[in-house]
N, C-alpha and C positions, 0 to 999 in steps of 0.2 A: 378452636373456640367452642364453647360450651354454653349452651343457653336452656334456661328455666322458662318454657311455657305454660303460662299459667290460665285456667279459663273455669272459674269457679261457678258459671251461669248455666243451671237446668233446661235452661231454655236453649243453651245450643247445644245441641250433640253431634261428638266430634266427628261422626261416620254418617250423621244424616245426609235428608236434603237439601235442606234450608237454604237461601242465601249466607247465612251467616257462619253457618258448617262448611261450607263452599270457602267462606273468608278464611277461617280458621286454618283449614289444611291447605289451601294454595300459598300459605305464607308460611308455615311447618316446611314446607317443598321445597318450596325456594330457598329455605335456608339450608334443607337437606342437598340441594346441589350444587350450593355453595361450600362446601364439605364442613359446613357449621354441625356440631354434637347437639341434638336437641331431646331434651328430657320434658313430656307431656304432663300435666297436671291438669286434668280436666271431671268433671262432674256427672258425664252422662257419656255414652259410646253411641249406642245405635249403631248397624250395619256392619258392613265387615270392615277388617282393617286394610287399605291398598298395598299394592304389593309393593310398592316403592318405600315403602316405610321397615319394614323388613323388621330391621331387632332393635326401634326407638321403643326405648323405656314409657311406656304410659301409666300412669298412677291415674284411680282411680279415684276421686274423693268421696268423704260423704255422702252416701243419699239422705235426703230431707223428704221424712214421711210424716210430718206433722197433722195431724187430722183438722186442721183448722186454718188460716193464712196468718195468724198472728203467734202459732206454735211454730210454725213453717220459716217464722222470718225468725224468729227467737234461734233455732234449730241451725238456721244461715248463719246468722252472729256466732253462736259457738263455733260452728265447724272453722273458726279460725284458727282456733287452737291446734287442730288436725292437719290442716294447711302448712301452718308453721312447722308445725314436727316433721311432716312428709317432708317439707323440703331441708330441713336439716338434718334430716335420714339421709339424702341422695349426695352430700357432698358439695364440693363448692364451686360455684357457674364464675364465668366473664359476665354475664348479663341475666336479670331477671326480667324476663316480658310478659305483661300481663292483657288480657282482654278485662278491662271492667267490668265487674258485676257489682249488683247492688249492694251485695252485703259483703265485700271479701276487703279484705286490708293488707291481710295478713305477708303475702308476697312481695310488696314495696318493701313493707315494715320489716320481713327478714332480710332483703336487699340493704335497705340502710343499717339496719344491726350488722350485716357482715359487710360491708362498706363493696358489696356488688353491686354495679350500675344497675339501674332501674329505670323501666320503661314502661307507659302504662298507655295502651290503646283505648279509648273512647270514642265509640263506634254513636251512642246517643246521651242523649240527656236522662239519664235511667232515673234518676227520680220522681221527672216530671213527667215521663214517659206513665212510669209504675203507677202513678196516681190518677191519670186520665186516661190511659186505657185501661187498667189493670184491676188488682187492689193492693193499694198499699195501709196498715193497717198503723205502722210506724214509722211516721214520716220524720220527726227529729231523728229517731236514730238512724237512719238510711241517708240523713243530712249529714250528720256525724262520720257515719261511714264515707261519702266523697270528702269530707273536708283531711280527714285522716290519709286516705290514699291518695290522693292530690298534694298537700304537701309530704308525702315519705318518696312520690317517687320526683328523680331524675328528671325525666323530658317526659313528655304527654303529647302525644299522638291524637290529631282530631282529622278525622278521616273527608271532613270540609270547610272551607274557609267559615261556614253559617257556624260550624260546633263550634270552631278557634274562639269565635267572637262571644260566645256562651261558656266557654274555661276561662277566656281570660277576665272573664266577670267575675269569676270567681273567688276569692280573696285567697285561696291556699294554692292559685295555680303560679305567682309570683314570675309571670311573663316566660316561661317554659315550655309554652305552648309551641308546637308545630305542626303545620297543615302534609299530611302526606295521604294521598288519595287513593284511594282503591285501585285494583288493577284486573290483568288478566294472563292467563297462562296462554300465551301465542300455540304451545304443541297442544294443546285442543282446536283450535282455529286455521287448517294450516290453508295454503293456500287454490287447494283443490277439493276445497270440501264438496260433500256430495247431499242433495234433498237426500233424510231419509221417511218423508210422509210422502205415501201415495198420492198423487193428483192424474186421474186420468183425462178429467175433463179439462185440462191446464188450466185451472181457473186464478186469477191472480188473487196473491195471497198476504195480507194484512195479516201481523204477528204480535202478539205481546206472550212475553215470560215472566215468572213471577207468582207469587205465596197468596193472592189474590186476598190482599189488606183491603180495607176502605180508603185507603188514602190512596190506590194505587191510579186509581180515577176511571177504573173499567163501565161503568153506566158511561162516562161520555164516550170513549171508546164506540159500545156499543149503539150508541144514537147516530155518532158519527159515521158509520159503519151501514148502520138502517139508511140512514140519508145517500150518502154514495150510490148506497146497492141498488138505490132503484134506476138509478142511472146507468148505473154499470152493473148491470145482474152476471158476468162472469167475473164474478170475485167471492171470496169465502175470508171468514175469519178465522185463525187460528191462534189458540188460548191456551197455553201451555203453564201445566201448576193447577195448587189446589190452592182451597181458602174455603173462607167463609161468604166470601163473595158471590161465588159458584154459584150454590144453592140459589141467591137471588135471582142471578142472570140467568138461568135455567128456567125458573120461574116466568122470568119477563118473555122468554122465547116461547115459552110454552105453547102459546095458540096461533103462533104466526107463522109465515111460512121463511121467516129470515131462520128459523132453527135449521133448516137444511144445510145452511149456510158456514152454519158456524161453528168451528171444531175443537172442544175440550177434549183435551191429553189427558187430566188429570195430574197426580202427580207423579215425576217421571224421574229416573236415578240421571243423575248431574251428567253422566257420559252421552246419555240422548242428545244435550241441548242441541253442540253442534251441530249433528244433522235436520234438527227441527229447526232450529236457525236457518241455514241452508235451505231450509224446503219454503221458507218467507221470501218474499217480493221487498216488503219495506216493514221495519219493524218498528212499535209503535211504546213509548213511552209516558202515557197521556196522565202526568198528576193532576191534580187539581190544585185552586188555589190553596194554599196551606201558608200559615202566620208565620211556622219556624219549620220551614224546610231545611233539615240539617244531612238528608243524607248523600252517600256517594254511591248512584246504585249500580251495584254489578250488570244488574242486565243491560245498563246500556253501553260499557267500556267490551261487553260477551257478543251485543249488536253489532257494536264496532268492527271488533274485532274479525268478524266473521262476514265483514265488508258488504253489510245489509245497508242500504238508505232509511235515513234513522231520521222518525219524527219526534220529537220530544217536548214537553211545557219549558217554557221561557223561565224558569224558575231554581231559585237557588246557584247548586255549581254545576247544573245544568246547562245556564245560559253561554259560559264561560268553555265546556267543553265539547258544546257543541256551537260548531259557528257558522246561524245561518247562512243557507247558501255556496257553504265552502266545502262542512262535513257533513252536512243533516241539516235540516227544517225544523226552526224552533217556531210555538203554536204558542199563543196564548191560554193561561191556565184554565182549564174550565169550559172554552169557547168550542161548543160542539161544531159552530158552522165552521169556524175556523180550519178546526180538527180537519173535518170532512173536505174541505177545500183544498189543504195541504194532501190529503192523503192522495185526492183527483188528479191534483197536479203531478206527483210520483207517477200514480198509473200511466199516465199521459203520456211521460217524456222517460224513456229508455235513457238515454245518452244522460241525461242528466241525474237516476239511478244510478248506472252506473261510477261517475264521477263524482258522487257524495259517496258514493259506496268505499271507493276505492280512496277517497280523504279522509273515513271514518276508520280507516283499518289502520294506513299509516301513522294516523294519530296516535292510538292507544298503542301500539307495536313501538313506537319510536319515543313514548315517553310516560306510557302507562302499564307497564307489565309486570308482576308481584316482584321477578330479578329487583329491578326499578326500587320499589316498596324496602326489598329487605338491603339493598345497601344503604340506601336513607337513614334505614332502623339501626344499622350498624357503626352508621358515621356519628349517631347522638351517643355511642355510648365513650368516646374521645372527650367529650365536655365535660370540663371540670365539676365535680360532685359537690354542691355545701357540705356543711356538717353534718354530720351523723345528727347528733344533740340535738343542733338547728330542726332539723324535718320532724323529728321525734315529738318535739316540744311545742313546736306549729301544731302539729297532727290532738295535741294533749284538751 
């Protein structure tokens, strides 16, 4: 079998750190060990390339040097053209699988002109995304652009029940939506992992990972964190990743003596996590309230995995894959006392650490692993395709 990945977004680079480069190549892996042929189409590289990937064909696309954000998106919309050629340069796939970007179409719309199944992952709601965090400068035509690739592909991938429910609103997604969740690679995780952060004073250890968003909820974290420690002064925080957050919470520390406390990693190449996983007592997922919680986040199925007792906000498909009291402590969103209360409780009770710990691993191992993910990906492409015409003319 032969597959076309396709990932036309700058914003992930396929060798980075990102969580989202992390998505990219654990699911490239998994199809590579399923002795699937996979041919790369992606926009940015960053890093090196791993050595398990050996002689996959990677293309290159367009760089977008626009000097302005409305040259830049102009710039996006062309490079389709390129897109489309690259892949009728490489020959003909069983499947074309795409990561949605804002501006790309072009990979569906070659899939239905050459009547190869088409598969299109939708990781967020990128328009509405691009417009309130971002800048979006063309908003109808970035609308244009999802209603075109929504109906040219096949099946569409929504990586949480919350996205499902935001495609199938969609008028061109015509009920082809399916829910398939994020995973994890178990041979990172194995079952004798070892701390690799120093602790000489054994101080118990409170963990978050993660690209340090505003949404990621670290101020309560860190209130939550302040409150315990006065009670339990052998305990430290551990804060692994960068962002823009940082700079804040460095800030907040600054004149107090909780900074001793508390330990930024910075940003760290993705083979670290396990052992920094490893070096946590209980690892802490703390969002905040948020209106459209759509995502499925790695760090907690990498928590999981790594058979940490896992706190996390009662929110989204959060509340569903973590189940209080069984695999992890779910907290109300936002509620610092909350927070701080559930964390007490962990410290407290060993036996019970361990036994979320050890429900939290088997979980994700027994029904969350990318394996998992890519046979999913490969069962949609058996469903009968509409018309060529049909998606073309939808898409028009």
């Amino acid at each position: 079998m032969r597959i076309a990945y396709v990932c036309a977004d700058r914003g992930v680079p396929l060798f980075g750190r990102k969580g989202c480069s992390i998505h990219v190549r654990e699911v490239i892996e998994a199809m590579l060990q399923r002795g699937i042929k996979v041919d790369v189409f992606t926009a940015r590289l960053d890093g090196e390339r791993p050595p398990l990937w050996g002689d996959v064909p990677v293309h290159v696309l367009p760089t977008l040097s626009g000097a302005d954000a409305k040259e830049r998106e102009q710039m996006a919309l062309a490079a389709n053209q390129q897109i489309a050629a690259a892949l009728d340069e490489s020959g003909r796939y069983d499947m074309v699988y795409e990561r949605y970007s804002l501006w790309s179409f072009a990979a569906m719309e070659y899939a239905a002109r050459t009547n190869t199944s088409a598969v299109l992952e939708v990781n967020a709601p990128l328009v509405e995304e691009q417009a309130e965090h971002r800048i979006l400068m063309d908003r109808p035509a970035a609308e244009a652009v999802a209603q075109r690739v929504f109906s040219a592909a096949d099946a569409l991938i929504a990586v949480s029940p919350q996205l499902a429910g935001y495609l199938n609103d969609h008028p061109a997604t015509r009920g082809r939506v399916h829910v398939i969740p994020n995973g994890v690679n178990p041979q990172r995780f194995p079952a004798d992992l070892k701390p690799s952060l120093a602790n000489p004073q054994k101080l118990f250890t409170f963990g978050f990972v993660g690209s340090m968003k505003r949404w990621h909820g670290l101020p309560a974290l860190l209130a939550a964190f302040d409150r315990l420690h006065r009670v339990a002064p052998d305990t430290r925080l551990l804060i692994v990743g960068d962002g823009k957050v940082k700079q804040e919470l460095e800030a907040t520390l600054a004149d107090g003596e909780l900074a001793e406390n508390v330990h930024f990693t910075g940003s760290v190449d993705p083979g670290q996590i396990p052992g920094l996983l490893a070096s946590m007592d209980v690892a802490v997922a703390p969002y905040p309230p948020l209106l459209n919680f759509y995502f499925s986040p790695l760090k907690v199925y990498e928590y999981m995995a790594a058979g940490r007792a896992v706190v996390a906000s009662r929110i989204g498909m959060l509340a569903t894959l973590v189940e209080d009291g069984v695999n992890g402590v779910l907290s109300p969103p936002g509620d610092v006392d909350a927070l701080a209360e559930s964390l007490l409780r962990l410290k407290a009770d060993a036996a019970l650490r361990q036994r979320l710990g050890a429900a939290a691993r088997r979980t994700v191992l027994n029904n969350y692993t990318w394996d998992h993910v890519v046979r999913r990906i490969i069962a949609l492409r058996s469903r009968p395709r509409g018309s060529v015409s049909a998606a073309l003319e939808a898409a028009s």
